[in-house]
C-alpha positions, 0 to 999 in steps of 0.5 A: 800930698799930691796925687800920683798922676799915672799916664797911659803905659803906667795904668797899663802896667797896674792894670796887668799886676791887678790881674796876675794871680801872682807877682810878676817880672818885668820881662812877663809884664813886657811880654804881656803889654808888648812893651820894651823890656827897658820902658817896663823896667823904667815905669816900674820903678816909677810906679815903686817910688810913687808907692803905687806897685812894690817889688820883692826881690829873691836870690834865685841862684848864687850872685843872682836876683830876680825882681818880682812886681806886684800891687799893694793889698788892698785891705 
């Protein structure tokens, strides 16, 4: 298997997760890294498909979901 090769914005974004308390939304990750809320959400789902972040999504409202981001656990 191939190592997952992260460039800067995407080390930038773990790192933000790995700090945060609790998971977060791209909008709260893009605030805090000064970054587009589209480049988030892009490197996001990068990052979920190389299994390196997860997402948890929950119905806040009828017809409304919000993505939460957060890093795997390390055991």
């Amino acid at each position: 298997m191939n190592p997952v090769m992260l460039d800067k914005v995407d080390e930038f974004i773990v790192g933000i997760l790995n700090k945060s308390a609790k998971p977060l939304t791209v909008y709260q990750i893009a605030k805090e890294a000064g970054l587009s809320w589209a480049t988030v959400n892009i490197h996001c789902y990068k990052l979920k498909s190389n299994g390196v972040v997860n997402d948890n999504i929950y119905e806040c409202g009828p017809g409304q979901k919000k993505t939460l981001w957060c890093v795997p656990e390390k055991t």
